[in-house]
N, C-alpha and C positions, 0 to 999 in steps of 0.2 A: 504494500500500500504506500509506504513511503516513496518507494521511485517512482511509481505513478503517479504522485500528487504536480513533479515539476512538468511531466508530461501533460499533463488535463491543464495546469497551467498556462501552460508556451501553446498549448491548443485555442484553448479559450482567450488571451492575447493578439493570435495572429485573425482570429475571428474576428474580435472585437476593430481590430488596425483596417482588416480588409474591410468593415463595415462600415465603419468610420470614412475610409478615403473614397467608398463608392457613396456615400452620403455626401460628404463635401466637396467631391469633384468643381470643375467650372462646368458651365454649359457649355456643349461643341458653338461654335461659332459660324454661321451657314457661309458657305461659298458659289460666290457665283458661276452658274450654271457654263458660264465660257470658258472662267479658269478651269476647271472639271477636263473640260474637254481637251484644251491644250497640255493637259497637265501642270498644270503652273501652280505653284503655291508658296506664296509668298511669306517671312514669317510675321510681316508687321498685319498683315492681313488676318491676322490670328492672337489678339494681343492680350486675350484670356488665357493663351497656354503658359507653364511656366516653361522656363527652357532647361533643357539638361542639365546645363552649366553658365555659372554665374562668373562673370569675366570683372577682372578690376584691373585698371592701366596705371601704372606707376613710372612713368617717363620711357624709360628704355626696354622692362621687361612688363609684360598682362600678367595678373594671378587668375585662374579659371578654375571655380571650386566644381568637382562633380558632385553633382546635385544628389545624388542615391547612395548611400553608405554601401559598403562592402558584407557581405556575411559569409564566414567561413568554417566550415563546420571542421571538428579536432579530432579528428578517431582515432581510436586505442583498442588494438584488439577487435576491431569490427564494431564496436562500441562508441558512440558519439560522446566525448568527454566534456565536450565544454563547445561555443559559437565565441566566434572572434568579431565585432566589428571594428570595420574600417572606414576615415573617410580621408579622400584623399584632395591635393591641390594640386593645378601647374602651371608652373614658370615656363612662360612663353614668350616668343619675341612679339612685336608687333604686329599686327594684321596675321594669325596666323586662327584666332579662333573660329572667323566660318568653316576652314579645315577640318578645324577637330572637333568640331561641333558634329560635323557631319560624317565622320567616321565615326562617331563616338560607341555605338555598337563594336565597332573593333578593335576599339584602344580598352574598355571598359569588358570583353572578352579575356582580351590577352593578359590583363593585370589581373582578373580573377584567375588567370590559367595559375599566372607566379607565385598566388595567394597559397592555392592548391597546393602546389607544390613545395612550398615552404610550409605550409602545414604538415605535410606529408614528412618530413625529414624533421619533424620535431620541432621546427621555429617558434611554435607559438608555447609551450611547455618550458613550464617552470618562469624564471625571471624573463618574460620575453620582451620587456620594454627596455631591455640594457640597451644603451647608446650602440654598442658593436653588434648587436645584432640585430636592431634597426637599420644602422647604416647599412647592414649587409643586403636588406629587405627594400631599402629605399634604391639601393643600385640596382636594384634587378628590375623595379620599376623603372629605372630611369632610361636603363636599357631596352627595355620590350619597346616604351613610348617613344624614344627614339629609332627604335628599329622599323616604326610604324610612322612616324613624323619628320623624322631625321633631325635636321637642327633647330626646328621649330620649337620643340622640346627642350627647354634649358635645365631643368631641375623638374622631379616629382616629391609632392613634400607629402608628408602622415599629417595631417590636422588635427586628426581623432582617430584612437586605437583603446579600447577595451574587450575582456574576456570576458565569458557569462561561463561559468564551469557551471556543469549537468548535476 
């Protein structure tokens, strides 16, 4: 009974979340019938949506926070020990955020793949907020996103990082 209670828990939670967001949604926003047809979709044309990612310009480089935190599940033994979030930021040069805005499906892919995987080899166990194995975590972002952006990409930063043990 006890291990069950965090599970009807984290049930009852993401119910609640999911009901919540399908309650507060915006309205869609209609489109005109001619856009539709050329395919055109403009996003000022749409100024109810939020957008993925929130951009701020600081002279020489943008910060572009993604909008959706990370969740990464800890398994042990087949066993899910603990969910990790994450949220991330990035240093960008100039004029580079229509880009990644619009890859963002594949930038926000590939950092979950890294997440995985440094899951997987134990990163998130034990003291995982040490400075040396952050850094380690934060390079391997820096590298996927640049693998994907190239130099567009100057820095990926950890904004927010907590554990939820099961």
């Amino acid at each position: 009974m006890k291990k069950l209670l965090p599970v009807v828990l984290a049930v009852i939670g993401v119910a609640l979340g999911v009901g919540a967001g399908f309650m507060l949604r915006p309205d869609p926003v209609p489109v005109a019938t001619d856009e539709l047809h050329e395919g055109a979709h403009d996003a000022a044309a749409t100024p109810n949506e939020m957008p993925p990612i929130a951009a701020k310009s600081t002279g020489d480089l943008d910060y572009m926070s993604l909008h959706d935190q990370f969740v990464v599940p800890v398994v042990k033994d087949g066993k899910m020990i603990s969910l990790v979030l994450i949220s991330l930021s990035l240093e960008t040069l100039p004029n580079a955020q229509a880009k990644i805005i619009e890859n963002e499906p594949r930038l926000r892919g590939a950092l979950l793949q890294v997440m995985f995987d440094y899951a997987n080899i134990g990163g998130f166990d034990g003291a995982f907020t040490n400075s040396s194995r952050l850094d380690k975590l934060r390079r391997n972002f820096f590298e996927v996103a640049q693998s994907i952006f190239g130099d567009d990409i100057t820095d990926v930063l950890i904004t927010e990082i907590t554990r939820q043990d099961m």
